[in-house]
Backbone as CSV, one residue per row, in Angstrom:
resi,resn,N_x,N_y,N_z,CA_x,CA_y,CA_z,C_x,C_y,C_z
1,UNK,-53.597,13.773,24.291,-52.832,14.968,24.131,-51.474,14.860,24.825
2,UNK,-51.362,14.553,25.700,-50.169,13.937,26.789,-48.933,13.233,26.003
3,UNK,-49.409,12.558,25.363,-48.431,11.317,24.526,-47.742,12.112,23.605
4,UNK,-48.600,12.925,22.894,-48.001,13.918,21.430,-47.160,14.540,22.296
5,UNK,-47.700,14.973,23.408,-46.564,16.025,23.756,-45.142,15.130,24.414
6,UNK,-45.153,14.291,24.889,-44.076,13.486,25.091,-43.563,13.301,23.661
7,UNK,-44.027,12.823,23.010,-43.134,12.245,21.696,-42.376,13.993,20.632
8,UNK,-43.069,14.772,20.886,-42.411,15.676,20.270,-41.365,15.882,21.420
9,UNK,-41.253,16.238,22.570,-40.240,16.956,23.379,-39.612,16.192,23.380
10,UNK,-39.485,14.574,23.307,-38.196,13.576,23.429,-37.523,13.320,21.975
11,UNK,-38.158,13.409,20.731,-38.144,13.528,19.640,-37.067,14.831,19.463
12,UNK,-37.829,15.692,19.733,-36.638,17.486,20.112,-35.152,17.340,20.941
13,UNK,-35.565,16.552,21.738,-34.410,16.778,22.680,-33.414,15.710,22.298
14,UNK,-33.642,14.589,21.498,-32.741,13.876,21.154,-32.009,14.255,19.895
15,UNK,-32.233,15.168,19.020,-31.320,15.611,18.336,-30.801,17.365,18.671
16,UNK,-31.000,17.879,19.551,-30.628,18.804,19.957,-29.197,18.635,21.484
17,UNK,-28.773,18.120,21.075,-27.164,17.697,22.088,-26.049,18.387,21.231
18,UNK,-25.828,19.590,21.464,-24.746,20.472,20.921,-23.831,19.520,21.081
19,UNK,-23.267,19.217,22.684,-21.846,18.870,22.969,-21.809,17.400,22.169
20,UNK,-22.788,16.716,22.586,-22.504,15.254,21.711,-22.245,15.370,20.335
21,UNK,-22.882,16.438,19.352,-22.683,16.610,18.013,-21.596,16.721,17.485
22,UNK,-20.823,17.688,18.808,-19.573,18.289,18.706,-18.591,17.081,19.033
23,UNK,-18.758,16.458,19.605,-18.065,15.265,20.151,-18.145,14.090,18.810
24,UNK,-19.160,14.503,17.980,-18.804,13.079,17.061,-18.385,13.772,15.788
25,UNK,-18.315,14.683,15.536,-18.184,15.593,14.367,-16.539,15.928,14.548
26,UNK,-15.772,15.822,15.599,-14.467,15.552,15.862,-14.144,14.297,15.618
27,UNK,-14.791,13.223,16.106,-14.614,11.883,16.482,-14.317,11.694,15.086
28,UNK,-15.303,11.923,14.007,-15.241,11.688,12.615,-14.283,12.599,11.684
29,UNK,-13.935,13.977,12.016,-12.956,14.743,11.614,-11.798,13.849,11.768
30,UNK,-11.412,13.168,12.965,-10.161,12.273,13.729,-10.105,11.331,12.897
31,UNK,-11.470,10.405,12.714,-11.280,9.182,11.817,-10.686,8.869,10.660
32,UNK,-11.090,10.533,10.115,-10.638,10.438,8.522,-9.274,10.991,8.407
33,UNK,-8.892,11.731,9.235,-7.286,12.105,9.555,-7.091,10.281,9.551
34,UNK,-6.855,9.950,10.226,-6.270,8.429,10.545,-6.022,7.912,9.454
35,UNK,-7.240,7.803,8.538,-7.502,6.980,7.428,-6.807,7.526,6.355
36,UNK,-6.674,8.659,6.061,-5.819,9.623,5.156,-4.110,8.739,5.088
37,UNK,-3.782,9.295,6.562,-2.364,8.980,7.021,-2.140,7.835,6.678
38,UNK,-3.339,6.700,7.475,-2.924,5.209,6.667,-2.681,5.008,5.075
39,UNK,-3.806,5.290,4.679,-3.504,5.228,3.380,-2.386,5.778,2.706
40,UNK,-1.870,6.856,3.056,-0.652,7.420,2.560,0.589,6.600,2.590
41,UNK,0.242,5.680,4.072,1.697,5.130,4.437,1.823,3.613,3.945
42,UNK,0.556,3.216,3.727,0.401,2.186,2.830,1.044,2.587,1.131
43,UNK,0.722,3.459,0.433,1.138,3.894,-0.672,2.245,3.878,-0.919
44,UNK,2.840,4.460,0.129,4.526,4.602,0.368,5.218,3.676,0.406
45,UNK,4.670,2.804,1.341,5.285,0.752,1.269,4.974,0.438,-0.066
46,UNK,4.106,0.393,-0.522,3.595,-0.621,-1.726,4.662,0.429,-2.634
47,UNK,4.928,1.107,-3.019,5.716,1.734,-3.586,7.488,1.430,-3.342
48,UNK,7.725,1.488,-2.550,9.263,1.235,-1.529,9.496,-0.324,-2.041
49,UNK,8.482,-0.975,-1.773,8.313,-2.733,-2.130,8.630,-2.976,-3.741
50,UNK,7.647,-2.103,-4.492,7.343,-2.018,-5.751,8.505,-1.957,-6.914
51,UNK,9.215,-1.151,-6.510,10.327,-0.462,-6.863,11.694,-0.763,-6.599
52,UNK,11.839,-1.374,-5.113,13.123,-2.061,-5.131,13.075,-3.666,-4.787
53,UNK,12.094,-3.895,-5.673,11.996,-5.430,-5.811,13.146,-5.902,-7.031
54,UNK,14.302,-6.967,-6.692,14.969,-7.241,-8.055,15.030,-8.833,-8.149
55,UNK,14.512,-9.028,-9.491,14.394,-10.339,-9.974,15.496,-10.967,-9.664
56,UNK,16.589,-11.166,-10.198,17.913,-11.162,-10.357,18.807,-10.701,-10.051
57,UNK,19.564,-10.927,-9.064,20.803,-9.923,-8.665,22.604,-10.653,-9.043
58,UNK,23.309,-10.084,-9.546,24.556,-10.867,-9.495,25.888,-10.038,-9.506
59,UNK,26.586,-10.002,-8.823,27.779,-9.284,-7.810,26.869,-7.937,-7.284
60,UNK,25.895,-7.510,-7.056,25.523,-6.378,-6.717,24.265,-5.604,-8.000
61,UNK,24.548,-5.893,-8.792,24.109,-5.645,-10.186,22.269,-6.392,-9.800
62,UNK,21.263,-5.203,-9.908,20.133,-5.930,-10.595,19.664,-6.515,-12.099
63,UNK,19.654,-7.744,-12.637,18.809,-7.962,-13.516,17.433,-8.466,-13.963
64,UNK,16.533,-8.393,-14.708,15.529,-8.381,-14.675,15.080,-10.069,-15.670
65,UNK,16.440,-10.448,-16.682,16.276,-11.714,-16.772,17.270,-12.610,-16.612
66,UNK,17.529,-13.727,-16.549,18.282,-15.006,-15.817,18.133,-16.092,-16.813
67,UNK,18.883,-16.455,-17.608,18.428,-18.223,-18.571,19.843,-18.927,-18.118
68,UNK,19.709,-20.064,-18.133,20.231,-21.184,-18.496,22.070,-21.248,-18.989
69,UNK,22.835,-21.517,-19.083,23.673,-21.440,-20.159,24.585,-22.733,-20.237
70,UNK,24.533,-23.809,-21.365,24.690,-24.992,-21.433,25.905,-25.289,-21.514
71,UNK,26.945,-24.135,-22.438,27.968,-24.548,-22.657,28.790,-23.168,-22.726
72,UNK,30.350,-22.642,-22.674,31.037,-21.753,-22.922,30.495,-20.889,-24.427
73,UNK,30.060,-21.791,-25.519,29.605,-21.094,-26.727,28.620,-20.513,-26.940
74,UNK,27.201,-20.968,-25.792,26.021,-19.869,-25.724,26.261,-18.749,-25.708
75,UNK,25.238,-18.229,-26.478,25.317,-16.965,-26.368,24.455,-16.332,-24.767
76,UNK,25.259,-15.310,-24.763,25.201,-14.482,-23.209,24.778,-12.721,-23.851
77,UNK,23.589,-12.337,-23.830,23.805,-10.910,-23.958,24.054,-9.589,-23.251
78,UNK,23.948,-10.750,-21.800,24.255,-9.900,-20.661,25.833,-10.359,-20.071
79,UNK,25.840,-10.635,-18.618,27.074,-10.938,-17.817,26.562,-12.085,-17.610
80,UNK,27.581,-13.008,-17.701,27.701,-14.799,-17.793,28.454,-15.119,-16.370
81,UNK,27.442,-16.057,-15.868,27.943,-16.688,-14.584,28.720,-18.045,-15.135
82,UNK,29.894,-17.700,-15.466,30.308,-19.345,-15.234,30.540,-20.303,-14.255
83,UNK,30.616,-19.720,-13.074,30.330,-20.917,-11.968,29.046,-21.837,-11.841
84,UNK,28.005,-20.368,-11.982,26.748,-21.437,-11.458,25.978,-21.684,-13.179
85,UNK,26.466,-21.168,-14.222,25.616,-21.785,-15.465,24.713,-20.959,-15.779
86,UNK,25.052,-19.252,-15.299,23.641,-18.666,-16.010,24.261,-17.242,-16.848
87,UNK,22.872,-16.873,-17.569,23.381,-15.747,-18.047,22.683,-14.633,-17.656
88,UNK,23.082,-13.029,-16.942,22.110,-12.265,-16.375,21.784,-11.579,-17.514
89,UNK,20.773,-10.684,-17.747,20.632,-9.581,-18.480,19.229,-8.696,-18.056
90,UNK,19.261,-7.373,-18.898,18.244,-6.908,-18.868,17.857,-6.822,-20.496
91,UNK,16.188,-6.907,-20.226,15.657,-6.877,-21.208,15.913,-5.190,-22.651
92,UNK,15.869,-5.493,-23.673,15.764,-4.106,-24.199,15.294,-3.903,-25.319
């Protein structure tokens, strides 16, 4: 009879800790704040990154394609680098 009654009152008393409950039920309120914020600020980079990534840049100008250009008579449908041999453009 002794034993039952130990195992129920320690059984009882280990989930009956108001303050500890309260203490992890913040702890975990806190966690997911954190995790929220991260994630948000991750979103925001991958976005910031995403967006002002440019393939091609030439005097200031982003373009998105770059070929080759062999001779003065290629055709160029964008702005033609004649120093370095290329032609910029964007796709359309």
């Amino acid at each position: 009879m002794y034993s039952m009654y130990c195992t129920v009152v320690a059984s009882s008393s280990a989930v009956s800790d108001p303050a500890g409950a309260r203490r992890l039920g913040n702890a975990s309120i806190g966690m997911s704040i954190a995790g929220i914020i991260v994630l948000v600020v991750v979103v925001i980079i991958i976005v910031v990154v995403a967006t002002s990534s440019c393939p091609y840049s030439y005097h200031g100008t982003c373009y998105t394609h770059r070929k080759d250009i062999d001779s003065y008579y290629d055709y160029c449908p964008g702005v033609r680098d004649y120093y370095e041999g290329y032609c910029y453009y964007d796709s359309y």
